[in-house]
Residue frames as qw, qx, qy, qz and C-alpha x, y, z in Angstrom:
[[0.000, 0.885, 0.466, 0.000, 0.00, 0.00, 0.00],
 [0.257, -0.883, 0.154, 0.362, 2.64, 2.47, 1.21],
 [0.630, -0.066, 0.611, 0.474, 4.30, 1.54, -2.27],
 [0.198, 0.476, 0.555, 0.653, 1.70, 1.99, -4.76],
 [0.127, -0.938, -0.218, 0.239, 0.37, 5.37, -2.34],
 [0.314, -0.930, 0.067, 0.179, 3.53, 7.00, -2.24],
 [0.447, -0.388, 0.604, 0.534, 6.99, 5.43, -3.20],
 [0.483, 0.224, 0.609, 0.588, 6.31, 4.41, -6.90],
 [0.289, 0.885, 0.354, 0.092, 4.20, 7.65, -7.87],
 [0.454, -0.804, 0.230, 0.308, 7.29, 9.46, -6.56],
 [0.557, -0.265, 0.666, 0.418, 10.09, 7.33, -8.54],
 [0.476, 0.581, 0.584, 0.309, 7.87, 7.51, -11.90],
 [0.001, -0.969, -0.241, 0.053, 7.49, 11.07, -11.48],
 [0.459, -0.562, 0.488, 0.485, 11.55, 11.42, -10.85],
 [0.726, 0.033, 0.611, 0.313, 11.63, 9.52, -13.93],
 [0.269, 0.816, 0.464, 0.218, 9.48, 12.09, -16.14],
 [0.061, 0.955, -0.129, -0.259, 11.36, 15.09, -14.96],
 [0.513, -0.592, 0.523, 0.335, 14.86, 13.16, -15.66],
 [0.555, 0.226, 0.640, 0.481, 13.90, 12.04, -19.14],
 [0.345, 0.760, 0.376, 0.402, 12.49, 15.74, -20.39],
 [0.528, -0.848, -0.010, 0.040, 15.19, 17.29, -18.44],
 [0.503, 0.673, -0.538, 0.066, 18.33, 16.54, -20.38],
 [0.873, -0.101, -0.458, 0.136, 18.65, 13.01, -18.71],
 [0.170, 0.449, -0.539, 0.692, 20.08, 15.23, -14.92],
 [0.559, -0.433, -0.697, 0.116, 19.21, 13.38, -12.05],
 [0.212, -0.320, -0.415, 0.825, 20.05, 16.51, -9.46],
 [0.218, -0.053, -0.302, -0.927, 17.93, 18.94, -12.05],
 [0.496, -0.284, -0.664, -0.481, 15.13, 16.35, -11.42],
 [0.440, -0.144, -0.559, 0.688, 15.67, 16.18, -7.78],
 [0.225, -0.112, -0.101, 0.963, 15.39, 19.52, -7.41],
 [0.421, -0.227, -0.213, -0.852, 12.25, 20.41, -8.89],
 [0.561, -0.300, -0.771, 0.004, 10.39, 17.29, -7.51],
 [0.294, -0.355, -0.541, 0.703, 11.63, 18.75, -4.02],
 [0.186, 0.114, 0.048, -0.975, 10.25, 22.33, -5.17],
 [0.430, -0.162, -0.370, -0.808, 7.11, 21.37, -6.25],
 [0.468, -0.411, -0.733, 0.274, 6.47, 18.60, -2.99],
 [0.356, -0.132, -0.380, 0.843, 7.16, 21.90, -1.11],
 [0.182, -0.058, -0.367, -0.910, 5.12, 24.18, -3.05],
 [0.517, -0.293, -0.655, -0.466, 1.82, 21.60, -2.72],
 [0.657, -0.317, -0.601, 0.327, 2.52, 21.47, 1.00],
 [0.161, 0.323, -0.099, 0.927, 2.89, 25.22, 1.64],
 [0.586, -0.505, -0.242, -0.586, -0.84, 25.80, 2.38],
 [0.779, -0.582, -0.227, -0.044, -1.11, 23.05, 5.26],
 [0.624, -0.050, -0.255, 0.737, 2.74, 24.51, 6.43],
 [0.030, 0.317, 0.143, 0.937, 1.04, 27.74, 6.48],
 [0.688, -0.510, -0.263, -0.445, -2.22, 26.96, 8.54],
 [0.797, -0.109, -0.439, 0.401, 0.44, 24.87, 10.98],
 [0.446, -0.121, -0.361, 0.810, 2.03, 28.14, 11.94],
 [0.447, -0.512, -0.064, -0.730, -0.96, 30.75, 12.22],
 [0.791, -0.300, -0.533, -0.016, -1.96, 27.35, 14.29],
 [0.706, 0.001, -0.347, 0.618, 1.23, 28.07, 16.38],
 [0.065, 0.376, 0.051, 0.923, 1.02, 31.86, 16.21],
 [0.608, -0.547, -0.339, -0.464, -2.51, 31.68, 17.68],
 [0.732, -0.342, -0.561, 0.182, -1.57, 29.37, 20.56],
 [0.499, 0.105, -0.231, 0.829, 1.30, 31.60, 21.29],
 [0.166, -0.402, 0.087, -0.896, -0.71, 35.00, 21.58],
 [0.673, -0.513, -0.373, -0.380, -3.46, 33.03, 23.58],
 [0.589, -0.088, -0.743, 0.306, -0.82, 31.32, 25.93],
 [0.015, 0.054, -0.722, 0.690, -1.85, 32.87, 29.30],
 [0.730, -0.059, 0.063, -0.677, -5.51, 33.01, 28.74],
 [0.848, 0.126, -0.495, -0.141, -4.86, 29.31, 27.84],
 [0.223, 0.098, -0.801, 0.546, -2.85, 28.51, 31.16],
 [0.276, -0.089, 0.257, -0.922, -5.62, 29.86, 32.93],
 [0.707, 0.122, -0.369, -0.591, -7.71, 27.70, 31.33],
 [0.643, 0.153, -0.744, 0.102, -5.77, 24.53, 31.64],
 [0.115, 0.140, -0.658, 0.731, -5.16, 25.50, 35.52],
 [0.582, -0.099, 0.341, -0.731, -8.71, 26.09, 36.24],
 [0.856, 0.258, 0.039, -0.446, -10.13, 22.96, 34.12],
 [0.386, 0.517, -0.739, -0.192, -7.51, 20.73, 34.36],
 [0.520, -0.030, 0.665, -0.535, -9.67, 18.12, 36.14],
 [0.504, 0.492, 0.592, -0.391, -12.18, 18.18, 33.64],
 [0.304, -0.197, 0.560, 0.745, -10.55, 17.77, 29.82],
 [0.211, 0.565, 0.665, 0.441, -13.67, 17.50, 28.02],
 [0.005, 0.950, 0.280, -0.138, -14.82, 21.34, 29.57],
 [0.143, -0.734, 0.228, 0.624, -11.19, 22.47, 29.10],
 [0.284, 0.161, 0.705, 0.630, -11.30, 21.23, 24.93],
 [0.189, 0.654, 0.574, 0.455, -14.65, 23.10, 24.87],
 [0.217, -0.929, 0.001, 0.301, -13.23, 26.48, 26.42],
 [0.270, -0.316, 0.565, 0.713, -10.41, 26.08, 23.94],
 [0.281, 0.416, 0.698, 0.511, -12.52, 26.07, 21.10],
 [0.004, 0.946, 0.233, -0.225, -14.66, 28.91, 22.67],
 [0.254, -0.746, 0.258, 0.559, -10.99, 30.67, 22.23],
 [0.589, 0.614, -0.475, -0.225, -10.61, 29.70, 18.18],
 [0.010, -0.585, 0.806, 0.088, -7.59, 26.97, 19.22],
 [0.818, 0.244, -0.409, -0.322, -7.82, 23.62, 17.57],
 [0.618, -0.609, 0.496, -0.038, -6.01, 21.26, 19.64],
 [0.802, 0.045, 0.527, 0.279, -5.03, 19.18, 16.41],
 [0.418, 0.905, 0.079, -0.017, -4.54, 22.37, 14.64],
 [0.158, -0.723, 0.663, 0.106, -0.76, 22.07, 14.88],
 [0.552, -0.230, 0.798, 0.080, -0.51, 18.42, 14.53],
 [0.761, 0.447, 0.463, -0.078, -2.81, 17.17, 11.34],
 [0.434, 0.854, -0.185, -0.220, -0.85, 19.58, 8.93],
 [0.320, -0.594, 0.735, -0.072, 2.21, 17.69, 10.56],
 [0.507, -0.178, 0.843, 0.027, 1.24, 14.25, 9.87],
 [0.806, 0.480, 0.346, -0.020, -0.08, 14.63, 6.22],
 [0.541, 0.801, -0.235, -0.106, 3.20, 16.03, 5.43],
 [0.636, -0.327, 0.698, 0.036, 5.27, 13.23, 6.99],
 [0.809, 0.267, 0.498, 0.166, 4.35, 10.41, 4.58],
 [0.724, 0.663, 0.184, 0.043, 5.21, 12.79, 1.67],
 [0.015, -0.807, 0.580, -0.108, 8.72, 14.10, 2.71],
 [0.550, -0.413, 0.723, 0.072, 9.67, 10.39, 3.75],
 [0.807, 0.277, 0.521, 0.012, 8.37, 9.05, 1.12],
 [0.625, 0.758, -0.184, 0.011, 10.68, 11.42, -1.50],
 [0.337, -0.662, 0.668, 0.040, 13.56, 10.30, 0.43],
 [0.644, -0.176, 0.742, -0.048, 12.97, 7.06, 0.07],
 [0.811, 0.517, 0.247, 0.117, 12.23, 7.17, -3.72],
 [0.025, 0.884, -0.466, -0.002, 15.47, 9.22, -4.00],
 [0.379, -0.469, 0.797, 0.040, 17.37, 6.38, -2.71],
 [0.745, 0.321, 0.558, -0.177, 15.26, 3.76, -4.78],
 [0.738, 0.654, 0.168, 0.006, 15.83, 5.16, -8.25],
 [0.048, -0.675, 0.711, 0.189, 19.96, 6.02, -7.65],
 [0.996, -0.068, 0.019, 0.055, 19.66, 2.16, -6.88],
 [0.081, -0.786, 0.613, -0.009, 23.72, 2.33, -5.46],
 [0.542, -0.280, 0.790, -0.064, 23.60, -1.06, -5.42],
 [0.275, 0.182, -0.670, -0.665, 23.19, -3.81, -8.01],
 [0.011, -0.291, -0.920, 0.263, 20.20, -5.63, -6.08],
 [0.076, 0.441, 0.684, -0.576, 18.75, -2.62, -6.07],
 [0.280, 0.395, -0.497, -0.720, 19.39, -1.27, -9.81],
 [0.188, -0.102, -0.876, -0.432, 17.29, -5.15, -10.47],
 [0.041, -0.465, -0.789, 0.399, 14.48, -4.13, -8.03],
 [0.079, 0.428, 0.028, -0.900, 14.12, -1.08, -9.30],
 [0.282, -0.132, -0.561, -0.767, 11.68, -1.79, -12.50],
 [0.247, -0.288, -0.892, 0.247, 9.72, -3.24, -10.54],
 [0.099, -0.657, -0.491, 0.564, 8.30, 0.17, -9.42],
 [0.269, -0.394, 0.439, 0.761, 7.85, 1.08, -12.32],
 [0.671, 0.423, 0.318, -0.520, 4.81, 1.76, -14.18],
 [0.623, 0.245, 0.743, 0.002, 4.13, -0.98, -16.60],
 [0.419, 0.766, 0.486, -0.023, 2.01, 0.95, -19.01],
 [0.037, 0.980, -0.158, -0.113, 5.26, 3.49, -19.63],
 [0.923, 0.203, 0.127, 0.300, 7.53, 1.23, -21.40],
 [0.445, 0.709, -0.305, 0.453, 10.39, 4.25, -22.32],
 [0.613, -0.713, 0.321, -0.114, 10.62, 4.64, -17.98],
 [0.956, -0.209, 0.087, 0.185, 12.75, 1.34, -18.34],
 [0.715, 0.393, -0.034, 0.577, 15.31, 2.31, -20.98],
 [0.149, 0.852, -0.168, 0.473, 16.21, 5.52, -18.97],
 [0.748, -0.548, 0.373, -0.035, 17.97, 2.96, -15.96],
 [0.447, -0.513, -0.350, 0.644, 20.50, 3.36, -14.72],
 [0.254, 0.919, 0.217, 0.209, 20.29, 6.86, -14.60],
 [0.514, 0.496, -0.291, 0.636, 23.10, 9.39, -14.43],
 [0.511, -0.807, -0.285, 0.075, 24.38, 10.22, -10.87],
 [0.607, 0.038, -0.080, 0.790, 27.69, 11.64, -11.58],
 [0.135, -0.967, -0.199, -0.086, 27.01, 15.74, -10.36],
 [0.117, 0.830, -0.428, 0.339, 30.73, 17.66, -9.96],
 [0.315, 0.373, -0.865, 0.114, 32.45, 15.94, -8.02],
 [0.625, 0.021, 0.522, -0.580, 29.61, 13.88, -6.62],
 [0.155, 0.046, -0.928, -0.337, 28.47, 10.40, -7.11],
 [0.415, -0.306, 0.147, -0.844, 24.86, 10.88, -5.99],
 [0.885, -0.250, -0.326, -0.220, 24.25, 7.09, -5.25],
 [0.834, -0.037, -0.414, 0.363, 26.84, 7.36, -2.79],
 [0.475, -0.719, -0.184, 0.473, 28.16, 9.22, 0.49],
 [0.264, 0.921, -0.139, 0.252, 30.29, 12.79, -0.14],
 [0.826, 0.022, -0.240, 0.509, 33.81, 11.51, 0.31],
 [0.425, 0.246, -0.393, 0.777, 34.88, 15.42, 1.11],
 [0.408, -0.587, -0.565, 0.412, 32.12, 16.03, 3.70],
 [0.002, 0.027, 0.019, -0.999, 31.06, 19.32, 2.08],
 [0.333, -0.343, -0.503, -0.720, 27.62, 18.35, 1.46],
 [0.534, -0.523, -0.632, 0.204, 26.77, 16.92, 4.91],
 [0.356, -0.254, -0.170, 0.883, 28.47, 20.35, 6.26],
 [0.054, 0.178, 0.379, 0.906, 26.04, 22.08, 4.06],
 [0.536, -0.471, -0.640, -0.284, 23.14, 19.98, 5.32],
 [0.504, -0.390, -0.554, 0.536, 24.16, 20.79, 9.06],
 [0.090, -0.122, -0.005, 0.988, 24.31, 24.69, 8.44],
 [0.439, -0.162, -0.205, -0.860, 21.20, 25.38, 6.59],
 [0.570, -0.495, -0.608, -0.244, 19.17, 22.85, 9.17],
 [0.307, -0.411, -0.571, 0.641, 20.56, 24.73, 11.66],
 [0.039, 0.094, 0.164, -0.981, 19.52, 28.27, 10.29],
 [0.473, -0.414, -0.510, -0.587, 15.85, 27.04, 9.10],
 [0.433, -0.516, -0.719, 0.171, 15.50, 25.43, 12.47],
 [0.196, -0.321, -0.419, 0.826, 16.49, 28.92, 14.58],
 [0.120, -0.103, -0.335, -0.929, 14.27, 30.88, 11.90],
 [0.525, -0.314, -0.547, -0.571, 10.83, 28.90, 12.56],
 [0.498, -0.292, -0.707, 0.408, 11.50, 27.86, 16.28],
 [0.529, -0.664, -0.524, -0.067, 9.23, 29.97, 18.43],
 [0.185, 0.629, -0.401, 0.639, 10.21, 32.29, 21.12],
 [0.515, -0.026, -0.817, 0.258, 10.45, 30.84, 24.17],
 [0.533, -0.697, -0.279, -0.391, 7.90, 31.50, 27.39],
 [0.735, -0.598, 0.130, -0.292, 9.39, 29.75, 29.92],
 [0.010, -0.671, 0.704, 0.232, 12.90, 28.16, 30.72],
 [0.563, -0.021, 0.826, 0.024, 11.95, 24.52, 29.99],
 [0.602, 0.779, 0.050, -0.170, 10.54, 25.84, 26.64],
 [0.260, 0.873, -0.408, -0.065, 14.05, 27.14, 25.86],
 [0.421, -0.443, 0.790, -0.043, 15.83, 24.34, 27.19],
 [0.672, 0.360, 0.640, -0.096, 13.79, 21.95, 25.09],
 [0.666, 0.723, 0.088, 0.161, 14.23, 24.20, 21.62],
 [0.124, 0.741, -0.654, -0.082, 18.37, 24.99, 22.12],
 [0.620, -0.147, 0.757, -0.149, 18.25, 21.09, 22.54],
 [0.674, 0.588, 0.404, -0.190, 16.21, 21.19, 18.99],
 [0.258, 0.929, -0.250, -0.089, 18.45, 23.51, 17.59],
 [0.204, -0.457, 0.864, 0.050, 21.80, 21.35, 18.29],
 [0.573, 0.040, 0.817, -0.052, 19.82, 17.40, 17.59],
 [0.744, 0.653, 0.051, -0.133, 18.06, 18.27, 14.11],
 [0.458, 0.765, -0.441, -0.106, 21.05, 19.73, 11.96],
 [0.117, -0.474, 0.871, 0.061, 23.19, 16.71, 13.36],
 [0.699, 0.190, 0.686, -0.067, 20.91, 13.92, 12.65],
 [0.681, 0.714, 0.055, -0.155, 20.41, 15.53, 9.18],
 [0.053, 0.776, -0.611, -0.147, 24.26, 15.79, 9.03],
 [0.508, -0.213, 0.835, 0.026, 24.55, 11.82, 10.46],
 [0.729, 0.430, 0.499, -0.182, 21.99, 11.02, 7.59],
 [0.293, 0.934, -0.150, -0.138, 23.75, 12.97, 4.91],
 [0.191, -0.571, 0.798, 0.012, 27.41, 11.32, 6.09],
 [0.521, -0.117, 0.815, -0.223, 25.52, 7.84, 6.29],
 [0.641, 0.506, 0.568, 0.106, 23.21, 7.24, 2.65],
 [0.590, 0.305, 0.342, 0.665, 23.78, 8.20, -0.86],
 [0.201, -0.353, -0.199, 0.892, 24.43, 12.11, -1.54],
 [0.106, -0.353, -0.654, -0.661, 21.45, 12.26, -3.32],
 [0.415, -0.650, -0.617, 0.156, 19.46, 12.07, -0.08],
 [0.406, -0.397, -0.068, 0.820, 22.04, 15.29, 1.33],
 [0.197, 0.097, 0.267, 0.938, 20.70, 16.86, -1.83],
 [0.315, -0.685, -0.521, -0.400, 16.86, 16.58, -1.76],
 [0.410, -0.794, -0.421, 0.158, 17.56, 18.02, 2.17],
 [0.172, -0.378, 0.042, 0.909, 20.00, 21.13, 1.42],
 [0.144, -0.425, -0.578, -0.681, 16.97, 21.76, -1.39],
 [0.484, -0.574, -0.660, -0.030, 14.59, 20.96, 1.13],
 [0.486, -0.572, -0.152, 0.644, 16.29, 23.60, 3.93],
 [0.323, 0.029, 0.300, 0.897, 16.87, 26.13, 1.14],
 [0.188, -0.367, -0.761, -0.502, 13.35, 25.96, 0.09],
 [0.431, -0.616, -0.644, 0.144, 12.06, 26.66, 3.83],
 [0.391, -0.515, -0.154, 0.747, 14.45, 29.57, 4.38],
 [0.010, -0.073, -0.492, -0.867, 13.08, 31.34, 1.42],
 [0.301, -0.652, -0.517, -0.465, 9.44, 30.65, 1.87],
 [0.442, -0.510, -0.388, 0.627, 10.45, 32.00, 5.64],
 [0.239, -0.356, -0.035, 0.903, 11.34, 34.95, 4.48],
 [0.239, -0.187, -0.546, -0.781, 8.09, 35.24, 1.87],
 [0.537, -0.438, -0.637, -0.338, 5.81, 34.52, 4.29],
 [0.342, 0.219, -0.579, 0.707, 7.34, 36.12, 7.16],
 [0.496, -0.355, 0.081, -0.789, 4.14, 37.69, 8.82],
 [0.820, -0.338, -0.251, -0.388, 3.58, 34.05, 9.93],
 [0.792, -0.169, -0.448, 0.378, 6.38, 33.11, 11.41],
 [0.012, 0.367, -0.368, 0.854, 6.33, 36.59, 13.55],
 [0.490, -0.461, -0.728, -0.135, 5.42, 35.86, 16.94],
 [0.313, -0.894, -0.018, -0.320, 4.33, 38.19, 19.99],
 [0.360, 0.494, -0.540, 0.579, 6.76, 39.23, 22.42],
 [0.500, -0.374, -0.683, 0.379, 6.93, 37.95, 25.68],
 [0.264, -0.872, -0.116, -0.396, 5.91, 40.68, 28.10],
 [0.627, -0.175, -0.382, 0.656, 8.50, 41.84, 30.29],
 [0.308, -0.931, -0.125, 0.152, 8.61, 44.27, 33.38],
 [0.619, 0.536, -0.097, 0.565, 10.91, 47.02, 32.36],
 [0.647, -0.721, -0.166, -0.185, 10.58, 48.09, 35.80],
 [0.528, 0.447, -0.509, 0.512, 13.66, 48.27, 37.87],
 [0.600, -0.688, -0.318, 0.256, 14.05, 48.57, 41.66],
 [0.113, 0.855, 0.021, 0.505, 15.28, 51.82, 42.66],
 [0.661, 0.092, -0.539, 0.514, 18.50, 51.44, 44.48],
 [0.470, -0.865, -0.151, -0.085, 18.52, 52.54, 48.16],
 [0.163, 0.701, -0.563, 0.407, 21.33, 54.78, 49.86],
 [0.696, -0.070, -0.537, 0.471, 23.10, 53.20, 52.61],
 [0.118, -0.906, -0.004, -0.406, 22.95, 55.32, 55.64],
 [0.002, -0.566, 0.615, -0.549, 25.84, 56.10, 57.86],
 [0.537, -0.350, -0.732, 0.232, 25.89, 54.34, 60.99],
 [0.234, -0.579, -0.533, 0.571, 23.42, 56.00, 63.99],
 [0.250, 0.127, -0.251, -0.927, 21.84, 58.19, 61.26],
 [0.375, 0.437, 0.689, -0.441, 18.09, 57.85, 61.70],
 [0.068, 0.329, 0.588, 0.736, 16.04, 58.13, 58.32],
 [0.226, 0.405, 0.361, -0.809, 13.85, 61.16, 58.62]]
């Protein structure tokens, strides 16, 4: 099911940009990633108003939680009284899972680095599109890149590690409270290395769809900025108002 849903429409689709595309696997790559991105905007857009919202609500929403935290089913229908979805953050989240794992995973599928997987590969392959076949293997040489295969000088992981760190600091929230912050400098440091370990670890095709994929986010960041601006904490600019010292056995009068 998760085959004919997701992986082979993916790989076929690779196939079509890479054969009216001057046979370039990275050229095909590349758009694929821009136009996954593109179709996903909307529910990446509704995710962070989602976020935004929560954010300006949060103390009416403590308040809430604190008074009615007995009694979930009155505090879900005092959150709704307030606009906030409580799966409005999540749902955008988990219909764009499947389609981000699933271009990875046809990425890696149609390099086929291996030669098991260069004979598995028709297989996923529509049937009824007979030219798909003749256009395997396809070309993965890219400068000095073999794209069915790690980056021997460990510039592209380095690339991947930088721009998932600056999307992540761009879209991460401002923090409320210190376990907030503690929890997203924790984010900030564990993404961009896993993406790095993942990048170091499978072919550098994968490294490419996610420095696309990170490029792609910091750009629509900055086109769509109004949503990823979030209120400022409130802070007392107050000061205490230093007291003299009197002398000893001087009486304030």
């Amino acid at each position: 099911m998760w085959d004919t849903l997701i992986i082979r429409p993916i790989i076929n689709l690779l196939l079509l940009f890479y054969k009216f595309l001057g046979h370039e696997t990275i050229v095909a790559v590349t758009l694929l990633t821009l136009l996954l991105r593109i179709a996903v905007t909307p529910l990446m857009l509704k995710q962070q108003k989602s976020a935004r919202q929560q954010q300006e609500l949060r103390p009416k929403l403590m308040e809430i939680q604190k008074k009615y935290k007995d009694d979930p089913q009155k505090l879900m229908e005092e959150q709704r009284k307030l606009g906030i979805n409580p799966l409005g953050g999540c749902l955008p989240t988990l219909i764009q899972l499947p389609l981000m794992i699933g271009l990875y995973q046809g990425i890696i599928r149609v390099l086929a680095s291996t030669p098991l997987q260069l004979l598995e590969l028709p297989q996923d392959i529509y049937r009824w599109i007979p030219s798909f076949s003749s256009l395997i293997p396809l070309k993965s040489r890219f400068l000095w890149l073999d794209l069915a295969l790690p980056d021997s000088f460990y510039i592209l992981p380095l690339l991947v590690v930088f721009t998932s760190w600056l999307y992540q600091k761009l879209i991460t929230p401002p923090a409320l409270d210190p376990q907030t912050e503690a929890m997203n400098k924790q984010m900030l440091l564990m993404m961009p290395l896993m993406m790095g370990f993942f990048s170091l670890t499978y072919a550098s095709g994968l490294a490419i769809y996610f420095l696309i994929t990170n490029l792609i986010g910091i750009l629509q960041y900055y086109v769509f900025r109004e949503y990823y601006t979030y209120p400022t904490p409130p802070t007392d600019d107050k000061k205490p108002v230093p007291t003299k010292r009197l002398p000893d056995g001087v009486k304030k009068t």
